[in-house]
N, C-alpha and C positions, 0 to 999 in steps of 0.2 A: 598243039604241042603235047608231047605225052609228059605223063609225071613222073618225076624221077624218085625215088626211093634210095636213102641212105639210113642205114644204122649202124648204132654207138652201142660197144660191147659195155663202160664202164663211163656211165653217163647220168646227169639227172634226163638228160632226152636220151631217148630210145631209138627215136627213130625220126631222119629230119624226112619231109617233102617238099619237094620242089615243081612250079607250074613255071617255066621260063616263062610263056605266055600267057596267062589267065586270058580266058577271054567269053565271049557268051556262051561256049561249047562245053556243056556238061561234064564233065569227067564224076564219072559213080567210082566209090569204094575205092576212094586214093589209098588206105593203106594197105588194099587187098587183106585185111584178115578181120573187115566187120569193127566192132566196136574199139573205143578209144578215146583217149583224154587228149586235150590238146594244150598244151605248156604254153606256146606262144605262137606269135605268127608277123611274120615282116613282109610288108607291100611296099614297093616302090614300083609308085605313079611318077616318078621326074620326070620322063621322059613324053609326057602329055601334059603340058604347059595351059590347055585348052581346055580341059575335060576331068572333073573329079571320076573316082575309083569305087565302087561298089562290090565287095566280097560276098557272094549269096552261100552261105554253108547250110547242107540239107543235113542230117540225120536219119540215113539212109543208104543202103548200099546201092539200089537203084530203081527207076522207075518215077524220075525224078519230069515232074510233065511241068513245060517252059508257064508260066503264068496261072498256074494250077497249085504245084505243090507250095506250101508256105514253108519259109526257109527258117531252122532252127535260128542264126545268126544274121545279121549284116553288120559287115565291118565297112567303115566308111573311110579314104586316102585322098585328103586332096589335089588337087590340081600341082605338079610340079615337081611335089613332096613324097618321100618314103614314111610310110608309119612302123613304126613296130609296136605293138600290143604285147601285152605281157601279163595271165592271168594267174595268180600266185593259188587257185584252189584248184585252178585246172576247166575247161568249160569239154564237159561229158556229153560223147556221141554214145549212148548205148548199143545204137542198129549200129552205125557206120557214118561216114562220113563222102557226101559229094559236094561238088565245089563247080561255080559257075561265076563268072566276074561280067560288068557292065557298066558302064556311062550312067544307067538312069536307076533311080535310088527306092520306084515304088515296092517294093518286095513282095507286094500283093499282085500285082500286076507286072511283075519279072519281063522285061521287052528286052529281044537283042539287040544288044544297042554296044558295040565293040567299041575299045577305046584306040584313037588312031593309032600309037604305039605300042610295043610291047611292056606288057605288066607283070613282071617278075613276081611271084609267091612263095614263099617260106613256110609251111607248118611245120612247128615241132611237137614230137607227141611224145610222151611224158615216159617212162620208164616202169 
């Protein structure tokens, strides 16, 4: 699924991103312009009753190698459940930011591992 991009002219968010499906599939430089803060971020797992949610966020625009690159982030949703996270200083992508999601939680050893249903993603990046 591709990511979708919205921005806010008069906002503390600037700019929201949306992954309808997070899934093992790489997506580099979701906000297409390189570096950025990120305000917050909403995951709903409900829809996978089965299987907790793993967020792998890079710092990086791309060249993001599966079980290789170590990931800036993991945000963790479990099973069933929507999380929303909320960081009040901002958590800083200097390069960029790429985004991969997964069933299985080792981030050193990042495996595709899709979750059966789709996993909706929300970043919002800061103004």
């Amino acid at each position: 699924m591709a990511v979708v991009l919205s921005s806010y002219g008069t906002s503390s968010v600037a700019t929201l991103i949306r992954d309808l499906d997070c899934d093992n599939t790489i997506e580099h430089n979701i906000t297409g312009a390189g570096a950025a803060d990120v305000q917050q971020i909403y995951i709903n797992n409900s829809a996978n009753a089965g299987s907790d949610f793993y967020l792998f966020m890079y710092n990086v625009t791309s060249g993001v190698t599966v079980g290789a690159t170590k990931p800036q982030a993991v945000l963790y949703c479990p099973r069933g459940v929507a999380k929303h996270y909320v960081f009040p200083r901002d958590m800083v992508f200097g390069t960029g930011i790429s985004i991969a999601g997964s069933t299985n939680n080792a981030a050193a050893t990042f495996t595709e591992a899709n979750p059966g249903s789709s996993v909706p993603v929300a970043i919002y990046i800061s103004a």
